[in-house]
Each structure stands twice: as C-alpha cells, then as structure tokens.
C-alpha positions as CSV (number, residue, x, y, z in Angstrom):
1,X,89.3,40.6,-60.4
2,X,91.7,43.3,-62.1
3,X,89.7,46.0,-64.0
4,X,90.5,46.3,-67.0
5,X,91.6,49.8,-68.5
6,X,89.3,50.9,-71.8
7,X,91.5,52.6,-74.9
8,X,88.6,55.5,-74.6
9,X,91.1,56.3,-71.7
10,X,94.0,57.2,-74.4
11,X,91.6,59.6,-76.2
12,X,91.0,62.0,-72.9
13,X,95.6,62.1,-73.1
14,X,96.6,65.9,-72.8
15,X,92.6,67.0,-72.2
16,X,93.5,67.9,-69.0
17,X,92.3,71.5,-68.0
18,X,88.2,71.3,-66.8
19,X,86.8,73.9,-68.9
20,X,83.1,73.0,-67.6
21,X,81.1,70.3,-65.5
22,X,77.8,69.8,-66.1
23,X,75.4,67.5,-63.5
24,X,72.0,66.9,-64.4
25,X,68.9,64.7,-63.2
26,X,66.1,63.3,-64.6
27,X,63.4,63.6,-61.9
28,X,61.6,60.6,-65.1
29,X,64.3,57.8,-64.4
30,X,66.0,59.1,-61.3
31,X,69.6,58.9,-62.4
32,X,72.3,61.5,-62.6
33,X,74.6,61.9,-65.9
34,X,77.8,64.2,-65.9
35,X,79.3,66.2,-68.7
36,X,82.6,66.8,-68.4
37,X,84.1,69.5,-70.9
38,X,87.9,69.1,-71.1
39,X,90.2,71.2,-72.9
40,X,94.1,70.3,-74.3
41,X,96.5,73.2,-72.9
42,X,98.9,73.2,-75.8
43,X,96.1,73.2,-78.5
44,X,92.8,74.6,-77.0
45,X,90.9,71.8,-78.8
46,X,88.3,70.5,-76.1
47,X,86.4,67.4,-76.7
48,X,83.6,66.3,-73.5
49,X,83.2,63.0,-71.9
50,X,79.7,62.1,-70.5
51,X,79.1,60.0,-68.0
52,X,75.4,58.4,-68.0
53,X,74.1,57.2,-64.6
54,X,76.4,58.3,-62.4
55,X,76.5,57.1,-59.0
56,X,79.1,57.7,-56.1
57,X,80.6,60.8,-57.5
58,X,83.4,62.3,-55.7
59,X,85.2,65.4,-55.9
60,X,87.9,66.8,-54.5
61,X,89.8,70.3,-54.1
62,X,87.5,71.3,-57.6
63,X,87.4,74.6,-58.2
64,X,88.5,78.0,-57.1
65,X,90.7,78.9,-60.2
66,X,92.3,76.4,-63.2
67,X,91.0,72.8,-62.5
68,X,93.0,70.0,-63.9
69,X,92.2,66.7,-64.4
70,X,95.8,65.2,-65.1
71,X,95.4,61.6,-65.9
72,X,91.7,60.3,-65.9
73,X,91.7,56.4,-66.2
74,X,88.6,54.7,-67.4
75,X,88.2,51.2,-66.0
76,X,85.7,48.3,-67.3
77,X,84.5,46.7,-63.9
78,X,81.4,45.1,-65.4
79,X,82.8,41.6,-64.4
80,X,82.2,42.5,-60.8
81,X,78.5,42.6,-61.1
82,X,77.0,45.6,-59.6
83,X,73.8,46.9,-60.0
84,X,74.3,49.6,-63.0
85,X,77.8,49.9,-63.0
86,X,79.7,48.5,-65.5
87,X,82.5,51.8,-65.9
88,X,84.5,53.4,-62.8
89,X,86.3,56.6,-63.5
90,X,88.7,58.6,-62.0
91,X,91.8,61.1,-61.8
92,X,94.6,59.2,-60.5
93,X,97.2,61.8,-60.2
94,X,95.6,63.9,-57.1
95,X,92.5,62.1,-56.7
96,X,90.0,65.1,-57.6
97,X,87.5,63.2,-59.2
98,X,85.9,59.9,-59.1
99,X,82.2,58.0,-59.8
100,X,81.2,55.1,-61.2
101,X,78.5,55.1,-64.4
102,X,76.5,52.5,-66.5
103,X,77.3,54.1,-69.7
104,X,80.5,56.8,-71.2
105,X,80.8,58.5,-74.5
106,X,83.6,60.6,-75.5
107,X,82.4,63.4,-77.6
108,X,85.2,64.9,-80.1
C-alpha cells in the first residue's frame, strides 16, 4: 500500500518557519492533539495546522533559535488499518518532525 498524499499538504507550501507548538491532553479521553503555528517568511501571514490524537510524535533538532519546517507532507494511510490513525505527517526535508493523528484541520 502507497499512501496517498492529501492537497491540505499544498496549503502548508511556503509556511515554513514554526512560530509556536502547542501539545495538550485531555486527562477525559486520554489523547494528545498538537497545534502547530506556522508562519510564511516572505509574507508573515501564519495560518496553524492541528493535529487531533496524536500518537508517535517525533522531533528532532527543534528548537534553540529559528525552527523550520521545510516541506511537511500529509499522507492518508487509513487503508492500512490502524487503530486511530488514519493521517501520518511529517517534514521530509531534515526529518524534524513526525506523528501520526486520527484527525488534521488547517486553520487559515
């Protein structure tokens, strides 16, 4: 099976610099959901993407100065069947952040 890349991934294009990363739980449900807040360098327009039940988050090198996320792919990998993941995400450039979530929504 071949995931299949989503066209949300073309609305995050030239959001690159992290401007803020927001991780909270619900101690009700006991799931994790991320807000990422991502801003364009050429026009300061920001626009967040949040991730709802998150699981397997990864991040690497994240921090310490100007974080970038240079080309985050969303994937559709609901055909493999896994327990409430249906979304994988990640930067594909360097590899500094990754998770898989049952639910996005890109926030303009």
């Amino acid at each position: 099976m071949t995931p299949k890349r989503l066209s949300d991934t073309d609305r995050l294009f030239g959001y690159t610099t992290v401007r803020s990363l927001e991780f909270k739980f619900d101690q009700v449900r006991f799931v994790c959901d991320v807000t990422l807040h991502l801003e364009s360098p050429t026009t300061s327009k920001g626009l967040s993407l949040l991730l709802k039940e998150v699981s397997g988050l990864r991040l690497k090198e994240f921090g310490g100065g100007l974080t970038q996320l240079l080309f985050l792919v969303i994937e559709d990998v609901s055909e493999a069947q896994l327990d409430r993941i249906n979304f994988h995400v990640k930067e594909t450039e360097r590899g500094t952040f990754e998770c898989d979530c049952r639910h996005f929504e890109v926030i303009e």
